[in-house]
C-alpha atoms as one frame of an Amber mdcrd trajectory, in Angstrom:
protein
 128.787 100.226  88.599 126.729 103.075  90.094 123.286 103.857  88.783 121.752
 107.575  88.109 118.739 106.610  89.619 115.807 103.497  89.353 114.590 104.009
  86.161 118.426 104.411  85.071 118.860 100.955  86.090 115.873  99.196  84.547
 117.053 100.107  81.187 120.737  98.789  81.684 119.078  95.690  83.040 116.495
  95.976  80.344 119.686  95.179  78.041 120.459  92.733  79.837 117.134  90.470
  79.438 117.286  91.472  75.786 116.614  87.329  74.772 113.355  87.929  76.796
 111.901  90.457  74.006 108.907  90.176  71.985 109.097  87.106  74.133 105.958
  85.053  75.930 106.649  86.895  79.290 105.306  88.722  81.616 107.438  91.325
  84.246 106.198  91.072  87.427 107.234  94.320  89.850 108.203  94.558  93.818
 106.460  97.694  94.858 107.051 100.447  95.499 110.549 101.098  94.343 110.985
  97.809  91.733 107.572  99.385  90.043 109.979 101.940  88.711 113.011  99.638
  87.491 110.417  97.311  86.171 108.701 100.058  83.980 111.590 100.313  82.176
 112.266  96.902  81.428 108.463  95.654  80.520 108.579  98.996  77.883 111.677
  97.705  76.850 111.411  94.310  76.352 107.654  94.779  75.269 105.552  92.719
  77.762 103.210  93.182  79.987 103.859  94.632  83.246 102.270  93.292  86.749
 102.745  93.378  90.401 103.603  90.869  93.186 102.694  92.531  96.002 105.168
  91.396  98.993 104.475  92.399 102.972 107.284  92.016 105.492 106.354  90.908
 109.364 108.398  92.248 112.067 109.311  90.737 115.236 106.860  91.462 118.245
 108.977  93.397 120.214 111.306  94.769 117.521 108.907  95.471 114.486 112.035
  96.889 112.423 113.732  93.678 111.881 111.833  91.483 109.521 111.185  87.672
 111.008 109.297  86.642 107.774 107.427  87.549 104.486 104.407  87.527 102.948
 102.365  87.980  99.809  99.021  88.195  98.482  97.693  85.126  98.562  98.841
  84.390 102.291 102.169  82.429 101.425 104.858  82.689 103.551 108.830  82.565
 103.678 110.913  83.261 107.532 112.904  81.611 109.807 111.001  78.178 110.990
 113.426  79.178 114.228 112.078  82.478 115.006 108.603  82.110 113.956 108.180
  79.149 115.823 109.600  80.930 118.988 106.434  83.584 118.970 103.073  83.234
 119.920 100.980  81.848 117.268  97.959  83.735 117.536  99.892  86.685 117.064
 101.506  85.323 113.998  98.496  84.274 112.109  97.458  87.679 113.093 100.186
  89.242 111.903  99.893  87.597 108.461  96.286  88.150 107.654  96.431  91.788
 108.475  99.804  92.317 106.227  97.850  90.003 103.759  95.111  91.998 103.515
  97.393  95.317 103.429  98.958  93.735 100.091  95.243  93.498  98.421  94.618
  96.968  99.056  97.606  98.314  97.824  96.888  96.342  94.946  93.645  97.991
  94.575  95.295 101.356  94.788  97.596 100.571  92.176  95.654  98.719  88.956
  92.451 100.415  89.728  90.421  96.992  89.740  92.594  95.496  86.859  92.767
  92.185  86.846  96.303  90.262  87.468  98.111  89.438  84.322  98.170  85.181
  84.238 101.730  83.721  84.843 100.686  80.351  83.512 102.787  79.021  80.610
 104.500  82.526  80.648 108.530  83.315  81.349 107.853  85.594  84.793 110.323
  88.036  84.793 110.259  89.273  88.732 112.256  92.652  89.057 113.285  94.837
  92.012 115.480  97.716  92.247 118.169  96.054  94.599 117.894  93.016  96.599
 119.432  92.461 100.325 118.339  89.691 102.268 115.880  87.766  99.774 113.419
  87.477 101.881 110.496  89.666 100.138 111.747  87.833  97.042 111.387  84.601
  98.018 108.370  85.184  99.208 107.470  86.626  95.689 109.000  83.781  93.867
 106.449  81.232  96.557 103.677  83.246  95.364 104.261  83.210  91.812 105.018
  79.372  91.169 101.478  78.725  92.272 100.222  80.562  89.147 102.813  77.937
  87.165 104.772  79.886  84.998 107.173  77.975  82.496 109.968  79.995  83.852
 111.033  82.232  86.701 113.572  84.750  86.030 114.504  86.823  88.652 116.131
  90.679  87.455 117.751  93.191  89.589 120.141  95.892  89.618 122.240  94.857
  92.607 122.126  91.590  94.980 124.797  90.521  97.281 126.828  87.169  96.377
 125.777  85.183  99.249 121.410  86.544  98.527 122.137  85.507  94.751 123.387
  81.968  95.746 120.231  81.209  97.565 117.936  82.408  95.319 119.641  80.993
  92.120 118.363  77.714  94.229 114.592  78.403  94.139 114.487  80.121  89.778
 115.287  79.263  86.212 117.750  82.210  86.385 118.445  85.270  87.860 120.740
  88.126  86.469 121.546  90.993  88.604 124.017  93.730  86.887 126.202  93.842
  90.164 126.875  90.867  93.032 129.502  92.567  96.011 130.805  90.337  98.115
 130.911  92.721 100.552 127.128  94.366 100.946 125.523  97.177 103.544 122.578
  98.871 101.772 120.427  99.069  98.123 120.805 102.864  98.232 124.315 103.084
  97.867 124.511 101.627  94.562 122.163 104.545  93.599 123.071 108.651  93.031
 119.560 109.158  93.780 117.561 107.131  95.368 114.313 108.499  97.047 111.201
 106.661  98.293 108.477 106.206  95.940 105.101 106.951  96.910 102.040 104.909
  96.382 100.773 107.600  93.882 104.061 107.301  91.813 103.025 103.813  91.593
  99.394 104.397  90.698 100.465 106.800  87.856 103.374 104.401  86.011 100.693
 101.410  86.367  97.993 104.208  84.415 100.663 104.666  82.214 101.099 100.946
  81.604  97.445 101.078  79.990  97.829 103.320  77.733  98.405 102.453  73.846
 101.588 104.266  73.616 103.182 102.348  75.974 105.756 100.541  74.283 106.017
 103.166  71.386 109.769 104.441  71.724
């Protein structure tokens, strides 16, 4: 299966969570690109839509490849191995000033609204593809602390071996494809550009307004 584009894919996996409407949940979005997949599913499924805001930290000395993860509220998910390997300082560093990164983008994109409470709630985390886990694991740390009765994790694509470990850590997760064989997000997708923080800030506006889930 090949999808048209994000938004394309958040309403076939929209179908696929179709127990989860009118439920007690709450969709919880990976920006910048699972914003758009998620908007699709929270109008669909009629909840209310949210972000976890994740922040990957790159190695030293190669800041392309991604030693570890972190969210929000300063939790973190890596390789004990690596991290432990690099200078400390640095690290702690590193994490507060990605940490803080993920609260401003935050206030760019709800404007000063508040977070939407997880607690008692079936958190449905979406993102449009998934390769290594690690920004979702990280996402999935961050969100048990707000104690949600379940965490579901949604996405359009995620490799076998990804889906395996993270089936470990949730409730559920149901992804619409699961290759064995996996090199990149974007090929699963016809079109699949980067989405700006102001494409963000405009479907979280949208989000607020009272026709949201109006078909």
């Amino acid at each position: 299966m090949f999808f048209k584009d994000r938004a394309d894919a958040g309403r076939l996996l929209a179908i696929a969570l179709e127990k989860f409407k009118d439920g007690n949940c709450v969709v919880y979005a990976l920006p910048r690109g699972g914003v758009v997949t998620a908007y699709e599913i929270a109008k669909y499924l009629r909840c209310p839509l949210d972000l976890i805001i994740t922040r990957k930290i790159g190695h030293p000395s190669q800041p392309e490849y991604a030693i570890a993860a972190t969210a929000e509220n300063g939790h973190i998910v890596g390789s004990e191995k690596e991290m432990s390997a690099i200078d400390e300082e640095w690290l702690k560093a590193a994490i507060e000033k990605e940490r803080k990164e993920a609260g401003r983008r935050r206030e760019k994109y709800l404007q000063g609204r508040k977070e939407v409470p997880a607690k008692g709630k079936i958190a449905i985390l979406v993102d449009d593809g998934i390769a290594t886990g690690l920004t979702m694991r990280v996402a999935i740390k961050e969100l048990k602390h707000r104690q949600p009765k379940k965490i579901i994790v949604a996405t359009p694509v995620v490799p076998k071996d990804t889906a395996k470990v993270l089936r470990k850590e949730v409730d559920e997760l149901i992804a619409l494809e699961e290759p064995r064989e996996f090199y990149a997000i974007g090929e699963w997708y016809e079109n699949f550009p980067q989405v700006t923080d102001d494409e963000v800030t405009q479907l979280m506006e949208k989000v607020y307004e009272k026709n949201f889930y109006s078909d």
